[in-house]
N, C-alpha and C positions, 0 to 999 in steps of 0.2 A: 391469390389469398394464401397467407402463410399461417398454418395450426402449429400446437405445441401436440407433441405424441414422441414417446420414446420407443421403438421398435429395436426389435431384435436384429444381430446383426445376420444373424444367418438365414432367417424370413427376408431381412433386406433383401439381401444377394440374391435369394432366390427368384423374389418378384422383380427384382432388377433384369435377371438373366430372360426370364420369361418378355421382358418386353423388351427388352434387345433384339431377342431373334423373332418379335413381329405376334407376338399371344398377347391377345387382347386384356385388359383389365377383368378380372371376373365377375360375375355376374353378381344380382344383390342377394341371392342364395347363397350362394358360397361368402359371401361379405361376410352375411348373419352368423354363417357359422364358424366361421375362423377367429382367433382369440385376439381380440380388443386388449390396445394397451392405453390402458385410462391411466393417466397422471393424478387423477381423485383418485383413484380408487386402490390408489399406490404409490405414495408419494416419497416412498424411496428411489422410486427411479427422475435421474435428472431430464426433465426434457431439454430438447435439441430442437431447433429448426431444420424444418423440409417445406423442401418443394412441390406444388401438386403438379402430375401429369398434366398439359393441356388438354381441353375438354374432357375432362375425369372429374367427375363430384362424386359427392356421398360416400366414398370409401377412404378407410386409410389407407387399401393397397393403391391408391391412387397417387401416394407419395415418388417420391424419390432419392436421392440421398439426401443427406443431412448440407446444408446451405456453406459450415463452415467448413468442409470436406469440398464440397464445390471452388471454396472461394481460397483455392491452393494461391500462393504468390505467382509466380509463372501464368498462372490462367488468366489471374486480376489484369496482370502484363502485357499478357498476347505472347509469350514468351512459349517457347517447347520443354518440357523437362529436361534438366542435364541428360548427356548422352553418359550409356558408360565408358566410351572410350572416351571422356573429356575427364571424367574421374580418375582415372586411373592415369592420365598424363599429371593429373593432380600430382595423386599420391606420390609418383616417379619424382618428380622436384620436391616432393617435402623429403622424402628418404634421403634425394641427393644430395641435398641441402644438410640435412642431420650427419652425410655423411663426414663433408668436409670440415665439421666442424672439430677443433684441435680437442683429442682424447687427453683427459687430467692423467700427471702421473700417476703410475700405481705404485712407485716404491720411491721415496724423497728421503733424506733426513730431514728430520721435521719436529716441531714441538710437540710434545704432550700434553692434551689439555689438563690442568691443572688438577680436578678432581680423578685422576687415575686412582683406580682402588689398588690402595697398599697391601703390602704381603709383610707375613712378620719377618720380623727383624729380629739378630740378636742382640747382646748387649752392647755397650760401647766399644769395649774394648775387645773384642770379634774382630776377622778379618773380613774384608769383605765377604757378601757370599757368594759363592760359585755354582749356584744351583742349576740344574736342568731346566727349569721351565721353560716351556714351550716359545718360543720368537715369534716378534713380529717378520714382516716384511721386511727385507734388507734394503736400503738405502742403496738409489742406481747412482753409482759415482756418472762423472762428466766426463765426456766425449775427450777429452786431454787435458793434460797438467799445465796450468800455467806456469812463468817463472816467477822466482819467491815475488814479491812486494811487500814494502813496510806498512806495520802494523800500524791503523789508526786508533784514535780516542774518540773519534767523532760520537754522537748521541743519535745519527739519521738511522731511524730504523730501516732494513731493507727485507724487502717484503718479495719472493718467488716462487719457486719449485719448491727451496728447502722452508719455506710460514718464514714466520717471522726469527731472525737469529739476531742476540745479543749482538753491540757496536763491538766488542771489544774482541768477536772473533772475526777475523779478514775473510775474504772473497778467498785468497789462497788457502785457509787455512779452513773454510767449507767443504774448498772443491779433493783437497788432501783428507778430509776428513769421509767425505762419498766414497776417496776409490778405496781406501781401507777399510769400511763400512761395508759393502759390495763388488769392488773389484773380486775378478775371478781369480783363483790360481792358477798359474800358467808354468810356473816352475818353484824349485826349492833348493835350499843351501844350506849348512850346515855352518854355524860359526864357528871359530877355532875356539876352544876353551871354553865355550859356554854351551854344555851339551842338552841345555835344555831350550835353547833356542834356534829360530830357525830365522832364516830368511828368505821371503818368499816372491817372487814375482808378479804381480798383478795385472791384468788386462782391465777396460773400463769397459761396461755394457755398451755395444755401440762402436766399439773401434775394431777394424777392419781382422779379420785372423792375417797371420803372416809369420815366417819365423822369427822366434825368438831366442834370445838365450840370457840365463841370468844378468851376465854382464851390462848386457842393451839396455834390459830393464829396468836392473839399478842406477845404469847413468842417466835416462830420461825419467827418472824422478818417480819410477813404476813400482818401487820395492818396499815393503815392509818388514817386520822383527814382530813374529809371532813372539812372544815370553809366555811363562808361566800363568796359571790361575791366579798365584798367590801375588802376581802383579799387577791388579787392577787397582792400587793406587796406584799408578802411573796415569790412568785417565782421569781421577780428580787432580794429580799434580799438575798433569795440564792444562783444566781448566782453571784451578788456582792462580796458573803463570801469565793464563789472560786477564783474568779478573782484575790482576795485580799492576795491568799494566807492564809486564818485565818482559816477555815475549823473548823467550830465551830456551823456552822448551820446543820437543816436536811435537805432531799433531799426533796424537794417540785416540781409540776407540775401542771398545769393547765389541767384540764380535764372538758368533759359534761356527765351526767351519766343519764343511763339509766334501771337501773338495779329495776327491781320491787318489792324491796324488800327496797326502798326508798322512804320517802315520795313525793309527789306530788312537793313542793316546790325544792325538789332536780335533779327531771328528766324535767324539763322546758323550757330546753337548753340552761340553763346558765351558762356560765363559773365559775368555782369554783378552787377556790386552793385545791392539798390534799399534805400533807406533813407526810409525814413515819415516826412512830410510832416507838419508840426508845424502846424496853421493858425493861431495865436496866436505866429508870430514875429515881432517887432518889427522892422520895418525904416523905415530912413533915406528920406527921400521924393525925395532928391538920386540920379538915375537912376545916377550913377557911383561911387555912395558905397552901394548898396543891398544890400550884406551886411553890416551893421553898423547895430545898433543905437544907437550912439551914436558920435560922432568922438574917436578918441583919441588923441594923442598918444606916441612915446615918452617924451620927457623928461617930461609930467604923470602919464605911468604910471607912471614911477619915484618921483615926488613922491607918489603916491599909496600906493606900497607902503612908504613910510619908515613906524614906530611911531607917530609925532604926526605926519605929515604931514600936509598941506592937502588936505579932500576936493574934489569936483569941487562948483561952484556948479549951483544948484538948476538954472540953466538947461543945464547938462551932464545932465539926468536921461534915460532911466534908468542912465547910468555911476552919478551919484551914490549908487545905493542899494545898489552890489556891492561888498558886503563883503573884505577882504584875504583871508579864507583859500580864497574862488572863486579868485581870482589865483595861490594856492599848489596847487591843486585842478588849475590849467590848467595850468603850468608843468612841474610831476611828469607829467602827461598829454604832453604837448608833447615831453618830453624822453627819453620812456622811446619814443615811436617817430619823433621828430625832424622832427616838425613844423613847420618853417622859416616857412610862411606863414601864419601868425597873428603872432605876436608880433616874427619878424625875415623880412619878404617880403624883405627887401634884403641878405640873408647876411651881415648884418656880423658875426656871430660866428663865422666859418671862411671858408677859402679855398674859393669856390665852383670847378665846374669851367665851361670855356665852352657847358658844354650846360644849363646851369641856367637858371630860366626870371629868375633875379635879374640874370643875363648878358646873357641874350638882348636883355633890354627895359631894359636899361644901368639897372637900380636898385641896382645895387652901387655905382655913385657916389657915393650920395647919402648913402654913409656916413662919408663926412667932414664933414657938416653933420646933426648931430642933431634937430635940432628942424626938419630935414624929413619926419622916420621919424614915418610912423603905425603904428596895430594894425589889422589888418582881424579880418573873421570874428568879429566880441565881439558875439554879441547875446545876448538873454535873450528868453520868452515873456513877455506878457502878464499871463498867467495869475500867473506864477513872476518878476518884475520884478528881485529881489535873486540868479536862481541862473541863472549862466553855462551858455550851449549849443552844445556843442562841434559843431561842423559842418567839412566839407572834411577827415576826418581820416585822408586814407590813408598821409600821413608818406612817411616815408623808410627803411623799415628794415634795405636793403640798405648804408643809408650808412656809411662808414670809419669803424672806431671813432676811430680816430688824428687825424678830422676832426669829432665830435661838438660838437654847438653848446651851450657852457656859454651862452654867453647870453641864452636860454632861461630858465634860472635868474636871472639878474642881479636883484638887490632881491626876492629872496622869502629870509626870516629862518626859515618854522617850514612844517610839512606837515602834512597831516592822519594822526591815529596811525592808522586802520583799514589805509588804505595802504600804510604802511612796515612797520607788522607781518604784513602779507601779502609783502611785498618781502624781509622777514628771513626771513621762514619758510622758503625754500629750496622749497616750493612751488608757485611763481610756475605754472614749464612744466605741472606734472601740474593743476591748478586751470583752464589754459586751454586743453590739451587737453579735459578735461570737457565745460567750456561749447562748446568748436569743435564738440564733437559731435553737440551740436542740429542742426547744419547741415547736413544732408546733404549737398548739392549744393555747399557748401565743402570736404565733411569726404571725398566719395569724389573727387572732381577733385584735391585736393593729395595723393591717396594715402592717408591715413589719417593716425597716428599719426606711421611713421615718414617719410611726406613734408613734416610740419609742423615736428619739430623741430629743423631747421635754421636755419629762422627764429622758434623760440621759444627757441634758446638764445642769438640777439643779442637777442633781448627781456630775456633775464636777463641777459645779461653787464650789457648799461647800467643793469638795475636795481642792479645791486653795483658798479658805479661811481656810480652816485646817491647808495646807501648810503654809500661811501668820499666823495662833496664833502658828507654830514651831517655825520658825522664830523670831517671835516676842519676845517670852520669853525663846530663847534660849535653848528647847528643844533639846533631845537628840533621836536616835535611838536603837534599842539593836537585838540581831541577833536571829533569829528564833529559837528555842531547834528543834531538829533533829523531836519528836513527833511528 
């Protein structure tokens, strides 16, 4: 016979224990006196099924446990309860199991989700800013450098370690963008004549220690060129040169360095451009001529861009083997962030002001005799002899539209179509935000989104005034070479 009665649990246990070790049910005295738990008489307590002792009436201590306390799985079963050493073999394969499972990177180049809270900004025309704030996590470059590979257009997103990156920056041009990102220093150089930069050695997280020395370094593709603060448009120029299709720049990033093997001025925590160290560039052997591949004249440069013009003699090589539409390539490059010192060091296409370095060092003179004016900065690799490499490219993008250097353009007839159809597209700013976003350490120092596009919209205005001098003089396009 099964009653409804809610008992205490501690009364349980006790009259449990009592008839375990053999003490009989007690008597109807002590019944009477012991405190009744009436479910009338209390109907906040929930009743439970029990069981009566065999041969036991009249009392409630005559119970036993609670029915659903009895009717454990295992007992229903016939079964023993888990042992604990079968638990703990358990536990041992879940842990070893969680172990082997592969750990997410902790430090990727990677997207930014798009709602990053901005930081101010100053006006347009500001140079980038250089501020101290605090860094994320640096970016683990890759286990080794591959060799170069051409740059695609494809649209296939590729999705890894680094999220999701824009088609128009390559597998090579990720994994260059890691080790200068993260690479460690491992040594340093001093370049000749340019006493504010350096070039550094870099190791990748992951690859093995061993001797090194700059030279090794820089041949296997391990080197970078710390610059200046005031050079981080160098890493929108390079992303521009992707956007654009032209793929004619090096991989540049914005990093803060800490590496003690650096002067003071370079671990202060401020942002710096470094941009990868190309070791197949060709240079002039002439110590004051050695950013330049080949010596160039203005007036033969012009002679060069006519339709039948005279190319350069074999002994001009390797000018003689760069094709007209690199020229067209550079120019559109040049112009769209006003790059004054390649093709006009000596501002003869605007009114310089007296703080310009074309002022300073009186080469503005020397634009009244043409066939003084050389090109600097025109070299090409090795490797790549007929395709121009854009270097020193942090422009000017603060400069006066009302002062823009059409000369720049002067002698280029046609552009390349990938270009200008990325120019027309009205796309320009959201295409270069994207790619800005690889960059972290560019992308939270200018504030995000909204602290770039102050200066992505004088990017666009001059691209629609580009557009407008096509237009205007009935310019043409011409189609990308496969290269």
């Amino acid at each position: 016979m099964v009653i409804q009665v809610q008992l205490n649990k501690a009364n349980l246990m006790h009259f449990e224990t009592k008839l375990k070790t053999g003490v009989s049910a007690p008597d109807s005295a002590k019944v009477q006196a012991s405190r009744e738990y009436n479910v009338k008489d209390n109907p906040t307590l929930q009743p439970q099924l029990y069981r009566r002792w065999p041969g036991c009436t009249g009392s409630p201590l005559c119970l036993q446990e609670p029915v659903h306390a009895v009717q454990r799985p295992w007992r229903r079963m016939g079964l023993k309860p888990p042992a604990p050493a079968a638990l703990a073999v358990l536990l041992a394969l879940a842990l070893l199991a969680l172990a082997r499972l592969p750990s997410p990177p902790h430090h990727s180049l990677h997207l930014l989700p798009a709602s990053s809270p901005p930081a101010p900004w100053q006006e347009v025309d500001a140079p980038l800013s250089r501020g101290r704030a605090p860094s994320g996590r640096v970016p683990v470059p890759s286990p080794r450098l591959q060799q170069d590979q051409p740059h695609g257009r494809g649209r296939r997103r590729r999705r890894g370690a680094t999220g999701d990156a824009p088609p128009w920056l390559s597998d090579d041009d990720l994994q260059k963008m890691r080790l200068l990102a993260g690479g460690k220093v491992v040594s340093k150089t001093r370049v000749p004549a340019h006493g504010q930069v350096l070039r550094v050695g870099l190791r990748a997280i992951g690859d093995a220690e061993g001797d090194s020395s700059p030279e090794r370094d820089c041949q296997d593709g391990r080197c970078g060129l710390i610059k200046r603060p005031g050079d981080l448009y160098e890493v929108l120029a390079f992303h521009l040169d992707r956007v654009l299709g032209l793929n004619r720049s090096l991989p540049a990033v914005a990093r803060r360095f800490t590496s003690h093997l650096l002067p003071y001025s370079y671990t202060d925590g401020s942002l710096r451009p470094i941009i990868w160290w190309a070791p197949d560039l060709q240079h002039l052997e002439d110590a004051n001529n050695d950013q330049n591949s080949c010596a160039l004249g203005w007036l033969r440069y012009q002679e060069m861009l006519r339709p039948h013009g005279p190319m350069p003699a074999a002994g001009d090589a390797p000018c003689s083997s760069i094709p007209r539409g690199e020229w067209s390539r550079l120019a559109l490059f040049d112009f769209l962030l006003q790059v004054h010192d390649r093709l006009d060091r000596y501002c003869c296409g605007f009114q310089p002001d007296p703080s310009e370095p074309c002022m300073e060092e009186m080469l503005h003179e020397k634009c009244r005799n043409p066939a003084e004016l050389v090109l600097v900065h025109i070299l090409v690799r090795r490797s790549a002899p007929s395709r121009l490499v854009f270097i020193d490219n942090a422009g000017k993008p603060q400069h006066p539209e009302e002062k823009l250097n059409f000369r720049l353009l002067q002698g280029i007839d046609s552009f390349p179509a990938a270009a200008v159809a990325t120019l027309r597209s009205g796309r320009l700013q959201s295409l270069l935000l994207q790619s800005l976003r690889v960059d972290r350490e560019l992308w939270e120092s200018q504030g995000g989104a909204e602290g770039l596009r102050p200066l992505l919209r004088t990017i666009d205005r001059r691209a629609r005034i580009l557009l407008w001098h096509i237009r205007e003089h009935n310019l043409t396009v011409f189609e990308d070479s496969p290269c």
